[in-house]
ZAMAR-664189 format. One record per residue (C-alpha): x, y, z; residue number from 1. Coordinates in steps of 0.25 Angstrom, whole numbers. Example, Ala and Ser with C-alpha at 12.3 -4.5 7.8 and 13.67 -1.06 7.14 Angstrom:
BEGIN
{{49; -18; 31}; 1}
{{55; -4; 29}; 2}
END
This chain:
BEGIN
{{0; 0; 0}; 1}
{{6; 12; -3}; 2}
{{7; 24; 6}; 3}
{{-3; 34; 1}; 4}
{{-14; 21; 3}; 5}
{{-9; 19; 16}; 6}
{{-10; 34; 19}; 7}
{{-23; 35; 12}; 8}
{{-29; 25; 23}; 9}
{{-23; 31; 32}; 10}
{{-31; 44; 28}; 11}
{{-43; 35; 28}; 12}
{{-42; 29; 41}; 13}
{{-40; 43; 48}; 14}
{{-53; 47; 47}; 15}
{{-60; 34; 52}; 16}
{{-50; 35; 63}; 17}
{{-54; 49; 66}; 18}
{{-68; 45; 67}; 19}
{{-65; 32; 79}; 20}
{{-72; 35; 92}; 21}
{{-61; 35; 104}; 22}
{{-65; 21; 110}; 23}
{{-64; 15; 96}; 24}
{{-49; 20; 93}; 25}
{{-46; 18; 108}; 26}
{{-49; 4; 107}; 27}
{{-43; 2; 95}; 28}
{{-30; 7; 101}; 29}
{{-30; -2; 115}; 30}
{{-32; -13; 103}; 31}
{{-20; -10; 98}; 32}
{{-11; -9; 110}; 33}
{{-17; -23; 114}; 34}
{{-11; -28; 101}; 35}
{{1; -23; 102}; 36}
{{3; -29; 114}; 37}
{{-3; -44; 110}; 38}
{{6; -44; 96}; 39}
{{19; -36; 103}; 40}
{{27; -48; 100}; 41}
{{24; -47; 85}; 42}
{{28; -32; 85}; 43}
{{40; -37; 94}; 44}
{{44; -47; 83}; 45}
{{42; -36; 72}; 46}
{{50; -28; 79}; 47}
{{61; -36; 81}; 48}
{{64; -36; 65}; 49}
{{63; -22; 67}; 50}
{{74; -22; 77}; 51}
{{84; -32; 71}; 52}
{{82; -24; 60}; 53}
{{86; -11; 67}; 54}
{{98; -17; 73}; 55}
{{103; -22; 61}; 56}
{{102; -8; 54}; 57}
{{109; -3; 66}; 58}
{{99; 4; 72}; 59}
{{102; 14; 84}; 60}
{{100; 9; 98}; 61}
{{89; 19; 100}; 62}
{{82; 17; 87}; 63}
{{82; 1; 91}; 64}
{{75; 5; 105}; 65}
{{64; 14; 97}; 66}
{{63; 2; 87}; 67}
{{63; -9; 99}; 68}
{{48; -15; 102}; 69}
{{47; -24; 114}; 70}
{{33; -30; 122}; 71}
{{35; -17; 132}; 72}
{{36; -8; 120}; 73}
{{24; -13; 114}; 74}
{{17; -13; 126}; 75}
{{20; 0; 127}; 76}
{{16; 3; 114}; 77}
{{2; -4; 118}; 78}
{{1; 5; 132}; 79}
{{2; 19; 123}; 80}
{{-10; 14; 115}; 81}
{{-15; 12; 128}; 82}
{{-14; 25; 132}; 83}
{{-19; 30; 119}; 84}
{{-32; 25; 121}; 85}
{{-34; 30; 134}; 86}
{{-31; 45; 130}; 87}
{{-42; 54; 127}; 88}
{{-46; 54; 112}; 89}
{{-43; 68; 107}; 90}
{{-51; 68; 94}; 91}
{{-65; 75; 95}; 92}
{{-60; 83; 105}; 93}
{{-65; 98; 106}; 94}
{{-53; 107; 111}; 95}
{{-60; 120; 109}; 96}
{{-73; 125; 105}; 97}
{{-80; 138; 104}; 98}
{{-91; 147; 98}; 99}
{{-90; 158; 89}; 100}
{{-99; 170; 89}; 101}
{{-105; 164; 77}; 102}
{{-111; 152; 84}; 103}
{{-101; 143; 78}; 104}
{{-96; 133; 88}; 105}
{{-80; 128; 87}; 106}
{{-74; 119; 92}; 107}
{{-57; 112; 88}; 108}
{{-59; 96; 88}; 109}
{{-49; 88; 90}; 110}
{{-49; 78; 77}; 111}
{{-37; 69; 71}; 112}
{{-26; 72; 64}; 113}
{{-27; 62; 52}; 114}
{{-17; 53; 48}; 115}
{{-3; 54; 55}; 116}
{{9; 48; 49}; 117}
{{20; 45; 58}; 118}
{{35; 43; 54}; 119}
{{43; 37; 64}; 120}
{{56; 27; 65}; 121}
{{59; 16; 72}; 122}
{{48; 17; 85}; 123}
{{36; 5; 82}; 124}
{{30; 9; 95}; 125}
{{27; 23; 88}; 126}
{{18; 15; 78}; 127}
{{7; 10; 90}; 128}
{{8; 24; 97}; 129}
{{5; 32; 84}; 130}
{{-6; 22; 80}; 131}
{{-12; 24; 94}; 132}
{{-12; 39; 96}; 133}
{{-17; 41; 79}; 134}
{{-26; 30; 81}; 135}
{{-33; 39; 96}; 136}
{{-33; 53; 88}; 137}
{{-41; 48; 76}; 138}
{{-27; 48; 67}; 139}
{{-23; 37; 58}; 140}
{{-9; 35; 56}; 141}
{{2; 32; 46}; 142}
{{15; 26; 52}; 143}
{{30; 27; 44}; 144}
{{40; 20; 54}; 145}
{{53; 19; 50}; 146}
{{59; 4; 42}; 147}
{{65; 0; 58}; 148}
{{52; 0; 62}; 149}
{{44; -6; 50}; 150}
{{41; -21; 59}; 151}
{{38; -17; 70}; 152}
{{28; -7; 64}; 153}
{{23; -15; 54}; 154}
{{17; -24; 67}; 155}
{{13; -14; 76}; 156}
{{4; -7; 64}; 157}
{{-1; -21; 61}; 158}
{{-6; -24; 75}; 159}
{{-12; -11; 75}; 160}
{{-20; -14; 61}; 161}
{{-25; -26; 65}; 162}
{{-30; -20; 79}; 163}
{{-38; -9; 71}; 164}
{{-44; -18; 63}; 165}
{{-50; -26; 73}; 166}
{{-55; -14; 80}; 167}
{{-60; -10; 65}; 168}
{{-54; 4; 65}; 169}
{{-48; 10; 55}; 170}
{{-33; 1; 51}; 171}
{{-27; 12; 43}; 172}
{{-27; 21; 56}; 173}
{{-11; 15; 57}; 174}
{{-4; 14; 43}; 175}
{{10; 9; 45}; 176}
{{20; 13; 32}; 177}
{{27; 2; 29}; 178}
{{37; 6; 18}; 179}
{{48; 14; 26}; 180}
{{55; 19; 14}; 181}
{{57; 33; 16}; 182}
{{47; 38; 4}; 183}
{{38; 32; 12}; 184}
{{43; 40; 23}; 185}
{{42; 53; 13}; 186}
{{29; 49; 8}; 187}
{{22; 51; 20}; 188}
{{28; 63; 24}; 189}
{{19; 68; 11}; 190}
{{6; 63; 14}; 191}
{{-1; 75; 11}; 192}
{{-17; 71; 11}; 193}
{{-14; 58; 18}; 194}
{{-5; 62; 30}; 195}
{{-11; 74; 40}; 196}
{{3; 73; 50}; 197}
{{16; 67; 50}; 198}
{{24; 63; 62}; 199}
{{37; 59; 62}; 200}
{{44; 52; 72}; 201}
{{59; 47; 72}; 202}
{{72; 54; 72}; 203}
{{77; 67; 70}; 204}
{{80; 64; 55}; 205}
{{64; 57; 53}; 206}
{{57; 70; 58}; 207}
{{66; 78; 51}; 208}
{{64; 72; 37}; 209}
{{47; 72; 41}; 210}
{{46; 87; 44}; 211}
{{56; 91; 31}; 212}
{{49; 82; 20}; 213}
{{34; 80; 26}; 214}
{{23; 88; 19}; 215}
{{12; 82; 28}; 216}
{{12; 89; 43}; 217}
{{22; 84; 52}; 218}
{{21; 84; 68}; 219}
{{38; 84; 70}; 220}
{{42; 73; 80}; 221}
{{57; 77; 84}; 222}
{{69; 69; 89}; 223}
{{73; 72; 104}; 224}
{{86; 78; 107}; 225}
{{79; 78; 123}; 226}
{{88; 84; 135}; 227}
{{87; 84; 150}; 228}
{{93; 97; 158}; 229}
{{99; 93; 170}; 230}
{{97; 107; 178}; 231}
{{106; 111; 192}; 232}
{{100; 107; 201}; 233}
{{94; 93; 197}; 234}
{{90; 80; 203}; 235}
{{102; 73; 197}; 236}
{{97; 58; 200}; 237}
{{85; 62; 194}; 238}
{{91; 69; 182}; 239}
{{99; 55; 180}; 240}
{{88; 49; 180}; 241}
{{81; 55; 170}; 242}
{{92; 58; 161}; 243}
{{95; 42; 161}; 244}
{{78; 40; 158}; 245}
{{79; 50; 149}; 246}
{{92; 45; 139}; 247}
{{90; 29; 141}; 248}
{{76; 25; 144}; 249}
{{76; 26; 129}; 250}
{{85; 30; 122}; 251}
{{80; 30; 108}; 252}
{{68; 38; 110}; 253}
{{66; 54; 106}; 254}
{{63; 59; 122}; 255}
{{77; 51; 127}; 256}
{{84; 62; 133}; 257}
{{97; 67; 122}; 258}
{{105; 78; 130}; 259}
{{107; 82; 146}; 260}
{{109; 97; 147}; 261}
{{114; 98; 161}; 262}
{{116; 110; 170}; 263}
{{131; 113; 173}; 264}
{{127; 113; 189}; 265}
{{125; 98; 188}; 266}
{{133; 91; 179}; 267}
{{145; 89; 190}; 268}
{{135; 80; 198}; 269}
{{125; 74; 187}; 270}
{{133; 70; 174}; 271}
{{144; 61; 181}; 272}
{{132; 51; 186}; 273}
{{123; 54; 173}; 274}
{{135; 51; 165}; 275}
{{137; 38; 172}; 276}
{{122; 34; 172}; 277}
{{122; 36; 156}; 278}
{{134; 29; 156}; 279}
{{125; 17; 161}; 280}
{{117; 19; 151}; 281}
{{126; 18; 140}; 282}
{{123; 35; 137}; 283}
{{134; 41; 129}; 284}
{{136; 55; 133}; 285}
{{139; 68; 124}; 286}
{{143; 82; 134}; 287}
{{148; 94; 131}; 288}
{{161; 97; 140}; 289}
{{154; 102; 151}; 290}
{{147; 89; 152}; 291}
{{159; 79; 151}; 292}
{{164; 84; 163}; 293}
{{157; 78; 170}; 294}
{{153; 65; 160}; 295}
{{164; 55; 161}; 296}
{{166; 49; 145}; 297}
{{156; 59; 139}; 298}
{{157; 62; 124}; 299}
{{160; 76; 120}; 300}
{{146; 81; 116}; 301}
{{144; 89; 101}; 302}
{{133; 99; 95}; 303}
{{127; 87; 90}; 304}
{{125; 78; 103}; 305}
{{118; 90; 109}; 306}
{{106; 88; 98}; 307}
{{105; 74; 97}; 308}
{{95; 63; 97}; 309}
{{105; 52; 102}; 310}
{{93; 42; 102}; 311}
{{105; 34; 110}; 312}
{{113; 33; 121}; 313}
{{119; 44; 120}; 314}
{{118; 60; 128}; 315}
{{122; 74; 126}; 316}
{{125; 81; 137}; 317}
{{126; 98; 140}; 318}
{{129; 105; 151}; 319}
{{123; 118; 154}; 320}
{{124; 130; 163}; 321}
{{109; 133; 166}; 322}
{{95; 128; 162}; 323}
{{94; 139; 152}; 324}
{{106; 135; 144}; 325}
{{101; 120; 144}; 326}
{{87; 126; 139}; 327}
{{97; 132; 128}; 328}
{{105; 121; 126}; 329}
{{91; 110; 126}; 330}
{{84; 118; 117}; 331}
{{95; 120; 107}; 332}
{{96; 104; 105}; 333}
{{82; 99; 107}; 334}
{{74; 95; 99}; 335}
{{61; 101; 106}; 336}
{{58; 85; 110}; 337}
{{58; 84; 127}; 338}
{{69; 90; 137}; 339}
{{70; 89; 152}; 340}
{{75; 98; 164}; 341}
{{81; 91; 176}; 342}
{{79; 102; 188}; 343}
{{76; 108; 201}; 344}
{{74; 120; 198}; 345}
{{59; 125; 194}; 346}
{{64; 138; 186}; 347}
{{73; 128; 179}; 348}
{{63; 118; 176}; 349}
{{55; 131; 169}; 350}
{{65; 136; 162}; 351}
{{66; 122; 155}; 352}
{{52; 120; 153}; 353}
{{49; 134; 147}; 354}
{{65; 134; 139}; 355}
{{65; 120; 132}; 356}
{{57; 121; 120}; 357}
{{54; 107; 117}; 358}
{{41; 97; 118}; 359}
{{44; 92; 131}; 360}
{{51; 98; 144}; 361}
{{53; 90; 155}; 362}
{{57; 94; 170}; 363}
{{63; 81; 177}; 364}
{{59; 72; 169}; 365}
{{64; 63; 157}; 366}
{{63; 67; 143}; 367}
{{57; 53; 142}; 368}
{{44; 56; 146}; 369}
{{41; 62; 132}; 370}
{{33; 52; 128}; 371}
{{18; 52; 123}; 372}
{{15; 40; 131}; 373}
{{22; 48; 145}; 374}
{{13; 60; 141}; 375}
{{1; 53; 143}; 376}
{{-1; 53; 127}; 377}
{{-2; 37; 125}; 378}
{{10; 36; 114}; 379}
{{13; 47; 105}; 380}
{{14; 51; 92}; 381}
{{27; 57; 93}; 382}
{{34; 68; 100}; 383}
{{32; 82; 92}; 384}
{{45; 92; 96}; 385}
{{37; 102; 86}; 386}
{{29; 113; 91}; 387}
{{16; 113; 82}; 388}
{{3; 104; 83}; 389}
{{11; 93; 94}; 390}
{{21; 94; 104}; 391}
{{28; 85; 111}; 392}
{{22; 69; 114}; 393}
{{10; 69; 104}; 394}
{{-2; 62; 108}; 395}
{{-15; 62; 104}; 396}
{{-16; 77; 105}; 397}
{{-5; 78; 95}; 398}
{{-12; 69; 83}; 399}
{{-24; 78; 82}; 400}
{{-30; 89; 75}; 401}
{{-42; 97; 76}; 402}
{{-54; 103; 69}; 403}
{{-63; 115; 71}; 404}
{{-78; 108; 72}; 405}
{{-88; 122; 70}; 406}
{{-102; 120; 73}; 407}
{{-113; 130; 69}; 408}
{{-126; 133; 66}; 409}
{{-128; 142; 53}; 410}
{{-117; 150; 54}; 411}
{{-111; 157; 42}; 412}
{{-100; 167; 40}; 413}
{{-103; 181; 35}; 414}
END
């Protein structure tokens, strides 16, 4: 079937989808998150061939661990579905109404957006969460994952199929793309008539190519070069601690925490024991002079360490007079994706939170947390580092539209 078929069932299927009452498509979904569970070990073994594959291509231990699907992945998978269902069903809603002089009563309904492509790499658990939050907000959906993934994919979306159809809704709400070829790839991004939003989600060079070349709207997803500041006065067990959750809990994932800014007060006491526990963990560490002072073996730091995804083992590392030079230093290398203050000080903790300008600012707390499923949101739909429509962890909210529905009773204009 070629791809404007598919994308013209798609178009088909995303108004009958509109139209599903809330139990019907929350049903359908907790359908699917059971199946997922009772034919994980058929996934399992599909993504097996995926992951020799990727090993054999040399594929980078963080792109391994985004690739990697295990029982808890999968249940995990199932348990965001889960929490999908639960969530309020946006669609329909009235967020604001009014009545002119004229009589004419207004009011901005919350409707779907259509159908959403989604362009994404090596991550198979992205195809059950975007199935489950298109699926809740009335969307249908067409999936491009990258040629690592194409097994794992491929079984995933089948499950899901064969749980709509006996729940007889619409099957072409997920459409899977199954040539990975990149004209393919620049095919969709040109789905003018067919495609209402494009999504990318990947690396840095992905996102990239998607805004440059798309000529269907794009909801930019960005890569996430995330720091912590490690202010004067802080805790410095509890900024170990979150360092250490923050750069190894996963290491391949676009929250994992890049680069320590730390203040210049501290760094005698807390980057001799950091160094050691990062040591532990097999972190390799870039620092600017300052830094390696105090960081036995470090590695001399560059321009380019200072803006980098690692998406690996690996950390920069600055030190800083004040919090408004880390401010200055953070927001010069982000990538306006999540960063975290570690401090005692409440002016401090402000300053941070008004000066960083990114999606998400945290105070003592892990760069982790930026996650649809930690929000509340159920999965997501990617995280939007731009600064129209979505911000930040988009949930259902983020994969809707609206209409102005006008009600009168003979009026014209004169």
């Amino acid at each position: 079937m070629t791809l404007i078929e598919l994308a013209t069932k798609a178009k088909e299927a995303k108004y009958k989808v509109a139209l599903l009452p809330t139990d019907t498509k929350n049903k359908a979904i907790l359908a699917v998150a059971d199946a997922l569970v009772e034919k994980s070990l058929d996934i399992i073994k599909a993504n097996a061939i995926d992951m020799e594959n990727g090993q054999n291509k040399g594929l980078s231990l963080g792109l391994l661990d985004r690739l990697k699907l295990d029982e808890a992945r999968i249940k995990g998978m199932a348990e965001g579905l889960k929490q999908v269902a639960s969530l309020d069903d946006p669609i329909g809603k009235i967020t604001e109404e009014w009545q002119r002089p004229n009589g004419l009563k207004i009011a901005k309904r919350l409707v779907p957006i259509g159908v959403v492509g989604v362009i994404y790499e090596a991550r198979p658990n992205v195809t059950a969460d975007v199935f489950g939050l298109c699926f809740k907000t009335g969307n249908s959906v067409i999936l491009k994952g990258g040629s690592d993934a194409l097994e794992s994919n491929k079984a995933i979306v089948k499950v899901i199929k064969e749980t709509l159809e006996k729940e007889q809704v619409p099957v072409d709400a997920i459409t899977l793309i199954e040539d990975t070829t990149r004209e393919s790839t620049n095919q969709l991004m040109r789905m003018n008539g067919y495609v209402d939003v494009l999504i990318p989600r990947g690396g840095a060079g992905l996102i990239k190519s998607v805004v440059e070349n798309a000529s269907v709207p794009v909801i930019e997803t960005g890569s996430g070069n995330c720091h912590i500041y490690v202010d004067s006065d802080a805790d410095i067990d509890m900024a170990i601690s979150i360092i250490i959750n923050a750069k190894t809990q996963r290491i391949g994932v676009c929250n994992a925490c890049e680069s320590l800014v730390i203040n210049e007060a501290i760094a005698p006491k807390l980057l001799p024991a950091l160094s050691t526990k990062l040591k532990e963990h097999g972190v390799q560490i870039f620092a600017d002079e300052a830094s390696r002072e105090f960081l036995e073996g470090a590695n001399s730091a560059t321009e380019e360490d200072f803006g980098k995804e690692y998406l690996d083992y690996a950390i920069s590392v600055k030190t800083v007079k004040n919090v408004e030079e880390a401010i200055s230093h953070i927001n010069k290398y982000n990538t306006g994706h999540s960063e975290s203050i570690i401090t005692n000080i409440e002016e401090n903790a402000d300053k941070f939170l008004d000066g960083i300008d990114a999606a998400c600012v945290y105070v003592n707390a892990s760069t982790r947390f930026t996650d649809g499923f930690e929000f509340g949101f159920g999965a997501e739909i990617g995280i939007s580092t731009q600064k129209l429509h979505a911000r930040g962890p988009m949930g259902l909210l983020a994969l809707t539209s609206y209409k102005y529905t006008i009600h009168g009773n003979g009026q014209i204009r004169k």
